[in-house]
C-alpha positions as CSV (number, residue, x, y, z in Angstrom):
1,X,-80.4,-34.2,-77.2
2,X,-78.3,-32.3,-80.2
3,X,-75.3,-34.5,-81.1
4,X,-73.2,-34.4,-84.3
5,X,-74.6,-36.9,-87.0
6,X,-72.2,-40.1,-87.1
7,X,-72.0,-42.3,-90.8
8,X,-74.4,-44.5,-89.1
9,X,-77.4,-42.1,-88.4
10,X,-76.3,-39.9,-92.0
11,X,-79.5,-41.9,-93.9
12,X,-81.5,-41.0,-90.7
13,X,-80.8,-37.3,-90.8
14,X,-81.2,-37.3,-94.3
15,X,-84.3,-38.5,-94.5
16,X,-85.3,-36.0,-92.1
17,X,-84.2,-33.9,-94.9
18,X,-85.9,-35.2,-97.6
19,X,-89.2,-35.2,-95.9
20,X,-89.5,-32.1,-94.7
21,X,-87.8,-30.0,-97.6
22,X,-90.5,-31.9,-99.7
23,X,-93.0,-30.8,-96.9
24,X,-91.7,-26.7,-97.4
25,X,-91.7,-26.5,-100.8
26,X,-94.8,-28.5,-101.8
27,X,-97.1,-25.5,-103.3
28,X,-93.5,-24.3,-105.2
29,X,-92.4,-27.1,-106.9
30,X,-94.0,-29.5,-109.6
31,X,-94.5,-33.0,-107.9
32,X,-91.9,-34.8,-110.3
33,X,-89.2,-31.8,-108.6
34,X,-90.7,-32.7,-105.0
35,X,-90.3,-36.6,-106.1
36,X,-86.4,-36.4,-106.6
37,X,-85.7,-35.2,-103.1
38,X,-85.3,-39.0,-102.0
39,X,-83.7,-39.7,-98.9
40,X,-80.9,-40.9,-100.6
41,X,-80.2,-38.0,-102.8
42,X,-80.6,-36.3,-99.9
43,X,-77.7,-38.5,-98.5
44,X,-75.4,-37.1,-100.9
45,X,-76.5,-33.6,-101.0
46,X,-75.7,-34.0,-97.0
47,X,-72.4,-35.8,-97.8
48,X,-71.4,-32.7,-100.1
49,X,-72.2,-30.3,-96.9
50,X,-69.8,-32.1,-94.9
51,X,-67.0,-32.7,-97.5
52,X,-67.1,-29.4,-97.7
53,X,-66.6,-27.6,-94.2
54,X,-70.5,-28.0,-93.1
55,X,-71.1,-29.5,-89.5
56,X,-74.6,-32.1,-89.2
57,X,-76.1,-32.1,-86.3
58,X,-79.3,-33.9,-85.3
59,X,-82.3,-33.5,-82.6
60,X,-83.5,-36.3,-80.9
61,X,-86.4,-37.1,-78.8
62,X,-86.9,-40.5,-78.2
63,X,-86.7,-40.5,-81.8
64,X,-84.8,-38.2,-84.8
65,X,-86.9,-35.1,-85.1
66,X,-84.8,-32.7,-86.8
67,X,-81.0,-31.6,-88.2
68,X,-79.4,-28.5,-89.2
69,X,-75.8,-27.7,-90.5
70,X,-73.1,-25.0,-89.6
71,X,-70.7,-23.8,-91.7
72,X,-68.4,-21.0,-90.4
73,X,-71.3,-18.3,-89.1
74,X,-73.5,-20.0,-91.5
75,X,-76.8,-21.9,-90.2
76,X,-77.8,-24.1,-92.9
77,X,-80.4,-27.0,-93.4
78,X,-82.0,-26.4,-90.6
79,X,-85.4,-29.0,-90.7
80,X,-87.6,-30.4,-88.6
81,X,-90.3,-33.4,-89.5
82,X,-93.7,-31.9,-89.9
83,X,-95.1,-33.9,-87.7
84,X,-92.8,-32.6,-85.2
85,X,-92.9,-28.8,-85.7
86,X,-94.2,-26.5,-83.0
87,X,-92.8,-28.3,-80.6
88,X,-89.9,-26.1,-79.4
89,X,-87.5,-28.3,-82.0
90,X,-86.3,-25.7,-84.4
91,X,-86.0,-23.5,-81.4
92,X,-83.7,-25.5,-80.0
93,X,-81.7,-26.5,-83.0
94,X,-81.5,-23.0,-83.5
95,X,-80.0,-22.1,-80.6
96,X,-77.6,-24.8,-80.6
97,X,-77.0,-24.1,-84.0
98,X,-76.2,-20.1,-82.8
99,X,-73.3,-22.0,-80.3
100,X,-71.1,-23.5,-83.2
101,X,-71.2,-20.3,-84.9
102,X,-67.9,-18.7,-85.8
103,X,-69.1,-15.5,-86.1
104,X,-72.6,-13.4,-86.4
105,X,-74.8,-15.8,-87.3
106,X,-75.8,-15.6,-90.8
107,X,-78.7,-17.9,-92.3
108,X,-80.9,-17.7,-95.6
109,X,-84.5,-18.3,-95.7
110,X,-87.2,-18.6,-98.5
111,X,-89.4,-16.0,-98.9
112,X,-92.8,-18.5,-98.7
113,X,-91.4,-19.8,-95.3
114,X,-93.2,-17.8,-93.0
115,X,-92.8,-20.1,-90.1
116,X,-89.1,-20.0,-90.2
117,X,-89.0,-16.3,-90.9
118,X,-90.6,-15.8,-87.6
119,X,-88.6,-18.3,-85.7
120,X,-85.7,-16.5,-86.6
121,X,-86.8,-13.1,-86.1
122,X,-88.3,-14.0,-83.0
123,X,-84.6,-15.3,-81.8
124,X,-83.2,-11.2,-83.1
125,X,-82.4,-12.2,-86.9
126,X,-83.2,-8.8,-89.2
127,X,-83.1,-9.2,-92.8
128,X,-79.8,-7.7,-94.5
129,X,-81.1,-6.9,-98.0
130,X,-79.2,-9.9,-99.6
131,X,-81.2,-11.5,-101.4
132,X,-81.2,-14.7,-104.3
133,X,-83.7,-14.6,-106.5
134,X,-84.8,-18.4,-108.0
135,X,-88.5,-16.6,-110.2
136,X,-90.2,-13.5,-110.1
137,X,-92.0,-14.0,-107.0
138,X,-89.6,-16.4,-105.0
139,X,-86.2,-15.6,-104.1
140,X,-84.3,-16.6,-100.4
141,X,-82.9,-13.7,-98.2
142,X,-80.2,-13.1,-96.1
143,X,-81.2,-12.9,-92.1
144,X,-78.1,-11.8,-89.7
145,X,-78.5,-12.3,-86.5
146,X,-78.8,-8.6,-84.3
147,X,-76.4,-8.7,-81.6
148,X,-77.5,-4.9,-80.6
Protein backbone atom coordinates (compact mmCIF):
# COMPACT_ATOMS: atom_id res chain seq x y z
CA UNK A 1 0.00 0.00 0.00
CA UNK A 2 1.41 3.66 -1.22
CA UNK A 3 -0.25 6.31 1.13
CA UNK A 4 0.94 9.90 1.83
CA UNK A 5 3.34 10.09 4.91
CA UNK A 6 1.26 11.56 7.99
CA UNK A 7 3.52 13.60 10.98
CA UNK A 8 3.23 10.40 12.81
CA UNK A 9 5.04 7.98 10.34
CA UNK A 10 7.57 11.22 9.08
CA UNK A 11 10.49 9.60 11.58
CA UNK A 12 9.52 6.26 9.92
CA UNK A 13 9.92 7.32 6.38
CA UNK A 14 12.84 9.12 7.28
CA UNK A 15 14.63 6.61 8.50
CA UNK A 16 13.90 4.74 5.56
CA UNK A 17 15.88 7.58 4.19
CA UNK A 18 18.68 7.65 6.14
CA UNK A 19 19.40 4.01 5.75
CA UNK A 20 19.31 3.50 2.51
CA UNK A 21 20.97 6.87 1.13
CA UNK A 22 23.80 5.71 3.60
CA UNK A 23 23.42 2.20 1.82
CA UNK A 24 23.84 4.05 -2.00
CA UNK A 25 26.53 6.17 -1.33
CA UNK A 26 28.71 4.05 0.86
CA UNK A 27 31.92 3.45 -1.57
CA UNK A 28 31.37 7.65 -2.33
CA UNK A 29 31.45 9.17 0.77
CA UNK A 30 33.99 9.10 3.78
CA UNK A 31 32.21 7.28 6.72
CA UNK A 32 32.09 10.52 9.03
CA UNK A 33 29.82 12.05 5.64
CA UNK A 34 27.76 8.62 5.63
CA UNK A 35 27.55 8.97 9.75
CA UNK A 36 25.65 12.44 9.60
CA UNK A 37 22.75 11.06 7.55
CA UNK A 38 20.91 10.18 10.88
CA UNK A 39 17.40 9.59 10.78
CA UNK A 40 16.74 12.67 12.28
CA UNK A 41 18.61 14.85 10.00
CA UNK A 42 16.94 13.04 7.72
CA UNK A 43 13.63 14.24 9.37
CA UNK A 44 14.42 17.66 8.58
CA UNK A 45 15.82 17.34 5.25
CA UNK A 46 12.30 15.52 4.65
CA UNK A 47 10.43 18.38 6.52
CA UNK A 48 12.28 20.90 4.03
CA UNK A 49 10.81 18.72 0.92
CA UNK A 50 7.44 19.21 2.15
CA UNK A 51 7.57 22.92 3.28
CA UNK A 52 8.51 23.36 0.12
CA UNK A 53 5.88 21.94 -2.42
CA UNK A 54 7.32 18.15 -2.30
CA UNK A 55 4.63 15.32 -1.70
CA UNK A 56 5.98 12.03 0.77
CA UNK A 57 4.69 9.13 0.14
CA UNK A 58 5.54 5.73 1.70
CA UNK A 59 5.40 1.76 0.71
CA UNK A 60 4.25 -0.51 3.02
CA UNK A 61 4.28 -4.23 3.25
CA UNK A 62 3.39 -5.43 6.48
CA UNK A 63 6.04 -3.11 7.36
CA UNK A 64 7.57 0.48 5.83
CA UNK A 65 9.79 -0.55 2.90
CA UNK A 66 10.31 2.47 1.01
CA UNK A 67 9.28 6.37 0.18
CA UNK A 68 9.71 8.67 -2.53
CA UNK A 69 8.62 12.44 -3.11
CA UNK A 70 6.88 14.39 -6.00
CA UNK A 71 7.31 17.73 -6.69
CA UNK A 72 5.49 19.13 -9.81
CA UNK A 73 6.83 16.50 -12.64
CA UNK A 74 9.62 15.88 -10.31
CA UNK A 75 10.30 12.28 -8.80
CA UNK A 76 12.49 12.78 -5.99
CA UNK A 77 13.85 10.61 -3.00
CA UNK A 78 12.82 7.76 -4.25
CA UNK A 79 14.40 4.82 -1.62
CA UNK A 80 13.88 1.62 -0.69
CA UNK A 81 15.56 -0.48 2.49
CA UNK A 82 18.25 -2.68 1.18
CA UNK A 83 17.05 -5.37 2.66
CA UNK A 84 13.97 -4.87 0.69
CA UNK A 85 15.24 -4.10 -2.92
CA UNK A 86 14.38 -6.43 -5.72
CA UNK A 87 11.43 -7.00 -4.62
CA UNK A 88 9.15 -5.16 -7.11
CA UNK A 89 9.18 -1.94 -4.35
CA UNK A 90 10.88 0.74 -6.34
CA UNK A 91 8.84 -0.51 -9.24
CA UNK A 92 5.93 0.26 -7.65
CA UNK A 93 6.82 3.42 -6.03
CA UNK A 94 7.79 4.38 -9.29
CA UNK A 95 4.83 3.94 -10.89
CA UNK A 96 2.87 5.51 -8.31
CA UNK A 97 5.22 8.14 -8.15
CA UNK A 98 4.64 8.62 -12.35
CA UNK A 99 0.57 9.13 -11.25
CA UNK A 100 1.13 12.35 -9.14
CA UNK A 101 3.13 13.72 -11.73
CA UNK A 102 2.16 17.14 -13.12
CA UNK A 103 3.74 16.80 -16.13
CA UNK A 104 6.61 14.46 -18.01
CA UNK A 105 8.13 12.96 -15.46
CA UNK A 106 11.41 14.29 -14.76
CA UNK A 107 13.88 12.50 -12.11
CA UNK A 108 17.77 12.76 -11.37
CA UNK A 109 19.96 9.90 -10.67
CA UNK A 110 23.67 9.39 -9.69
CA UNK A 111 25.84 8.23 -12.06
CA UNK A 112 27.22 5.15 -9.64
CA UNK A 113 23.50 4.01 -9.22
CA UNK A 114 23.28 1.46 -11.71
CA UNK A 115 20.33 -0.23 -10.25
CA UNK A 116 18.21 2.85 -10.36
CA UNK A 117 19.45 3.79 -13.76
CA UNK A 118 18.01 0.69 -15.06
CA UNK A 119 14.81 0.72 -13.16
CA UNK A 120 14.10 3.87 -14.73
CA UNK A 121 15.09 3.05 -18.07
CA UNK A 122 13.45 -0.02 -18.01
CA UNK A 123 10.08 1.97 -17.12
CA UNK A 124 11.03 4.48 -20.73
CA UNK A 125 13.18 7.18 -18.87
CA UNK A 126 16.18 8.43 -21.58
CA UNK A 127 18.77 10.59 -20.26
CA UNK A 128 18.33 14.39 -21.36
CA UNK A 129 22.05 15.55 -21.24
CA UNK A 130 21.48 17.61 -18.01
CA UNK A 131 23.75 16.88 -15.92
CA UNK A 132 25.26 18.15 -12.15
CA UNK A 133 28.50 17.46 -11.56
CA UNK A 134 29.44 17.01 -7.53
CA UNK A 135 33.84 15.61 -8.69
CA UNK A 136 35.39 14.63 -11.65
CA UNK A 137 34.04 11.28 -11.87
CA UNK A 138 30.60 11.69 -10.16
CA UNK A 139 27.99 14.01 -11.22
CA UNK A 140 23.73 13.10 -11.19
CA UNK A 141 21.90 13.32 -14.60
CA UNK A 142 18.71 14.28 -15.76
CA UNK A 143 16.28 11.11 -16.90
CA UNK A 144 12.81 12.36 -18.69
CA UNK A 145 10.53 10.04 -18.98
CA UNK A 146 9.74 8.99 -23.05
CA UNK A 147 6.24 9.23 -23.67
CA UNK A 148 6.94 8.31 -27.67
Amino acid sequence: MIQPVTAAQLMQAAAIHAESWRDSHRGLCSPAFLAQHTPQRQKAYLEAAIAGGAALYMLTDGKPVGIVTVRGSCIENLYVLPAEQNKGYGSRLLEFAIGQCSGAPTLWVLNTNQGARRLYERRGFRATGQIVRHGDDLYEQEFRLDTN
